[in-house]
N, C-alpha and C positions, 0 to 999 in steps of 0.2 A: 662486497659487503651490502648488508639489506639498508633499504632508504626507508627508514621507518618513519618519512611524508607518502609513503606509498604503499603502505600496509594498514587495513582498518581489520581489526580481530576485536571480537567483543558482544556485545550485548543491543538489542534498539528497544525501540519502541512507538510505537504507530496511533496517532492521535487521530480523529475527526468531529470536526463538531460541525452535524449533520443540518440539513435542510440551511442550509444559508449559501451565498455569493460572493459576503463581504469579508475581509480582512479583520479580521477580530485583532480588539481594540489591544491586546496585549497576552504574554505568554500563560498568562492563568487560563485564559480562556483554553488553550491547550492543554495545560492539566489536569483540569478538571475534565475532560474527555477521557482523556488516557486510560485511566485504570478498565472503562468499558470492553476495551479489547481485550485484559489478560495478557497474558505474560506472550514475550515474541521471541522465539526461540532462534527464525533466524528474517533475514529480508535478503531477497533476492531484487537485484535493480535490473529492470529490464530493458532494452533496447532494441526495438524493430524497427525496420528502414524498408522502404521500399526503394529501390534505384532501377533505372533505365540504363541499359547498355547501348551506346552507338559505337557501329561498325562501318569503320570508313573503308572505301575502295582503294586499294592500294597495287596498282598495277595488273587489278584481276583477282586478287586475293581480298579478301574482306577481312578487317582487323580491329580488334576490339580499341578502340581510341581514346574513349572517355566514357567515363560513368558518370552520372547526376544523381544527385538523392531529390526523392520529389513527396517525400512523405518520411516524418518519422513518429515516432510513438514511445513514449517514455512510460516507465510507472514503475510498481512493485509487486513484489511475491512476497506475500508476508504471512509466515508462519509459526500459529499460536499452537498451545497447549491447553487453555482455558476457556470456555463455554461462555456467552453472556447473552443475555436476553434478544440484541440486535441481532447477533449472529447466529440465530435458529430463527427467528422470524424471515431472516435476510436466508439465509439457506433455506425456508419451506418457504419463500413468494409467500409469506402470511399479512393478513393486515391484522390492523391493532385488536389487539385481545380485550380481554374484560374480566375483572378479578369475581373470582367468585367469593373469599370471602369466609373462607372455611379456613380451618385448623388441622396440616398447614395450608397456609394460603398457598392458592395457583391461578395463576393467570390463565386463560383461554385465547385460542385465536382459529382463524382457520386455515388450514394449507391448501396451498396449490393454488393460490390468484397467478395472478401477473407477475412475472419477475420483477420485483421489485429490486435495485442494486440502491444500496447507500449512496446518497449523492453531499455533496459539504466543502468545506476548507479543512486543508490535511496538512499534517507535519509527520515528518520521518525524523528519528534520530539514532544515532547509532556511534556505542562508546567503547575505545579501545582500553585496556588494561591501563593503560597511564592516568586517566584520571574518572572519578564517579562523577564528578559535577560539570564537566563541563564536554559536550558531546565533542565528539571526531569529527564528525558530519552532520550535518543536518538541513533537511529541505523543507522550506517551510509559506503557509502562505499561497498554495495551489489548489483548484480547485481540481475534484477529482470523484471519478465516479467507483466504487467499490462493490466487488462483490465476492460471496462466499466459492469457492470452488472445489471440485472435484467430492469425492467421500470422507466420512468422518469416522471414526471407529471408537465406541464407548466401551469399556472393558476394565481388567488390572490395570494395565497402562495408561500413562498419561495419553488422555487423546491427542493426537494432531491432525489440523487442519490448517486448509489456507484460505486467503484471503487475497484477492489481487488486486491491485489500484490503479488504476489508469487515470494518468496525470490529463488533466484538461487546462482549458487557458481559463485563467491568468493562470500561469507556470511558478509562480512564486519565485522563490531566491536559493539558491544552495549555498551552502557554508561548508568548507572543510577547514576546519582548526589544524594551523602551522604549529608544527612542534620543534622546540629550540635545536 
């Protein structure tokens, strides 16, 4: 039978409120972020290790004995379907624009500086069918550097893109919510 403490099926949502180090004073500060990214279709949690293999002598044969991990690397794969201002400035290394001012208004900037990746305090959250209000998961409280990746495609379809976030230190907290 499924252990559904071990199944997350459902919806997130991926928060940053950028250029800062500190732990923001409480949960508004995260939702008032939030809506900047657009809707998140899905989050992929990543996990890279680097490890060392030692091979001991064993009579003349050399045998793999023990692995060590000496590096790992957390973060996410988060993908949107909605455009927002950061994420074409963050996708064309653009620096800050300047409204022109016109009817409709547009903003200007210029592409191709320096890669710029989003840097800030981040939260993940991610809700299974059981409940809207209160997340499955959630990681919160890490600082993390973010950037737009791979191509985007504008057309009939909803676009999709990603976004990947490489968790940095402070690591923050994770929460998975126990279900009765």
């Amino acid at each position: 039978m499924n252990n559904p403490n071990l199944t997350l099926v459902g919806t997130g949502d991926f928060s940053l409120i950028p250029n800062t180090s500190a732990v923001p004073a409480s949960e508004s500060d995260y939702d008032a972020a939030t809506a900047l990214f657009g809707n998140v279709k899905s989050i992929t949690i990543l996990n890279e290790q680097e490890i060392k293999k030692h091979f001991g002598s064993y009579r003349g044969t050399r045998i793999l004995d023990r692995v060590e991990t000496t590096q790992t690397e957390k973060g996410y794969r988060v993908t949107l379907d909605e455009i927002d201002d950061r994420f074409i400035k963050a996708f064309f290394y653009a620096s800050q624009g300047s409204d022109l001012g016109t009817s409709p208004d547009f903003e200007t900037f210029t592409p191709f500086g320096a890669p710029n990746p989003l840097v800030g305090m981040g939260r993940i959250r991610m809700w299974g069918p059981d409940s809207e209000v209160d997340p499955r998961f959630m990681h919160k409280d890490f600082y993390a550097t973010v950037k737009a990746e791979g191509d985007f495609e504008l057309g009939e379809d909803f676009t999709d893109f990603q976004l990947t976030v490489y968790v940095l230190s402070p690591v923050g907290t994770v929460y998975l919510r126990k279900l009765p």
